[in-house]
C-alpha positions in Angstrom: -99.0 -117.8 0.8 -96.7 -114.7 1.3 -96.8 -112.3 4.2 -96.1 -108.7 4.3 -95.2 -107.2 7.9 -95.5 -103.7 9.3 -93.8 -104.4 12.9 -94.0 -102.2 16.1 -95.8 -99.2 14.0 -96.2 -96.0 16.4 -99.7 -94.9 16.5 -101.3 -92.5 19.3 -105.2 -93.6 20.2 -107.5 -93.0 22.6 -107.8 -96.5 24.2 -108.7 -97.7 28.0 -111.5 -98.8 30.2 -111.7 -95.2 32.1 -112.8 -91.9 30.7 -109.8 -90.7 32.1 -107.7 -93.0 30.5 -109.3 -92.5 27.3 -109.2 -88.3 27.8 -105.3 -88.7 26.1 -103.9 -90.8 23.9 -101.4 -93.0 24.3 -98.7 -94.4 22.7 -98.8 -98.1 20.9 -97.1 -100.2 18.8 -99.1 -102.5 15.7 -97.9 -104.7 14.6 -99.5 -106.2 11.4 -99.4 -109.5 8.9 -101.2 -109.4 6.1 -101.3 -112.6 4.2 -101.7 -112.9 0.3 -100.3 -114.7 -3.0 -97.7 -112.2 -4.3 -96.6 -114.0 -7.1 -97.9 -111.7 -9.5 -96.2 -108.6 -7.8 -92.9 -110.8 -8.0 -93.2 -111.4 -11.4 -94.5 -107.8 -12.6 -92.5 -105.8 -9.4 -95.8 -103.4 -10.2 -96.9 -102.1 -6.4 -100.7 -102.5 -7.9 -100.5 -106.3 -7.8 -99.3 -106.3 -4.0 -100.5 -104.7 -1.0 -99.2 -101.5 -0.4 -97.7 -101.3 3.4 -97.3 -97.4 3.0 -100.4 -96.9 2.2 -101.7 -99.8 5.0 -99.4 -97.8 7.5 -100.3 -94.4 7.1 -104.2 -95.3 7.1 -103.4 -97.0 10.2 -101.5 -93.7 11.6 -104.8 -91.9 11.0 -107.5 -94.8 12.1 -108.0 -92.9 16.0 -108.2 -89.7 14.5 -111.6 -89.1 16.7 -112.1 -91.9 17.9 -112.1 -94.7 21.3 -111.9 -97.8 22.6 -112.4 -99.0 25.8 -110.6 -102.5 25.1 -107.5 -103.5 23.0 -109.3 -106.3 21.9 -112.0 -104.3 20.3 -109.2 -102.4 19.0 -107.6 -105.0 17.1 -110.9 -106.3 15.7 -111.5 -103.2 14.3 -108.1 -102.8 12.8 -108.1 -106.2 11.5 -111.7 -105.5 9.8 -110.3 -102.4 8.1 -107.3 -103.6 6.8 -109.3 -106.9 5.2 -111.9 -104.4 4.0 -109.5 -101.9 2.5 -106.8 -103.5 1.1 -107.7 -106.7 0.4 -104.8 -109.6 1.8 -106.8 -113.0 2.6 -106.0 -113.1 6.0 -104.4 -110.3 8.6 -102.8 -111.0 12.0 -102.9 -108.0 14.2 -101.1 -107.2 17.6 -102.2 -104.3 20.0 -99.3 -103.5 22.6 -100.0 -101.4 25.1 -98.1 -99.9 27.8 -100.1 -99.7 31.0 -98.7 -101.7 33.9 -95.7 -99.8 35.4 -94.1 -103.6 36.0 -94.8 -105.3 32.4 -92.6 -104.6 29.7 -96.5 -104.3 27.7 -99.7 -106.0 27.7 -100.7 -107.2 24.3 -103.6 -108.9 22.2 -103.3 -110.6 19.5 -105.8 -112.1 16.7 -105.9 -113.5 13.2 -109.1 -113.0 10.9 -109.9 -114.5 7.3 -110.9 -112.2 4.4 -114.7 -113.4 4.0 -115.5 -115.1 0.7 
């Protein structure tokens, strides 16, 4: 298996337990794995037979447009969903950072889900 990685992406959303923390959004970094034979896009160098990180990153740029999340977690498992939805790579690894506590570096989760069959 081959892995495609969109590290540290910049997104804005509305995430945090509080209304008020939710009332602005804040900055966070994805980063994403998305797992998948590209053999055929080696051979062909055809963007069609791959998955296409610009068009996984800006979807990702627009995925808080409206939207909240009270928990990173729930966050992640939504992004993770999406991506396996939309665009199709057998498995994704996703990690949330967040920048919350003044005396962390960032608080992050991470998870791993398999395309269903």
């Amino acid at each position: 298996m081959d892995t495609i990685i969109i590290s540290e992406l910049e997104v804005f959303y509305s995430v945090g337990v509080t209304d008020e923390e939710r009332r602005t959004p804040q900055r966070l970094l994805i980063t994403v794995e998305m797992i998948s034979d590209f053999a055929k896009a080696s051979a062909s160098d055809d963007v069609e037979h791959t998955v296409n990180y610009f068009e996984v990153s800006q979807r990702l740029l627009r995925f808080g447009e409206g939207r909240s999340w009270k928990l990173i977690e729930r966050l992640a498992s939504d992004l993770a969903e999406l991506i396996l939805k939309e665009f199709g790579p057998r498995s994704v690894f996703v990690e949330v950072k967040k920048f919350v506590i003044p005396q962390a570096r960032f608080v992050a989760v991470r998870l791993s889900c398999l395309k269903s069959e």
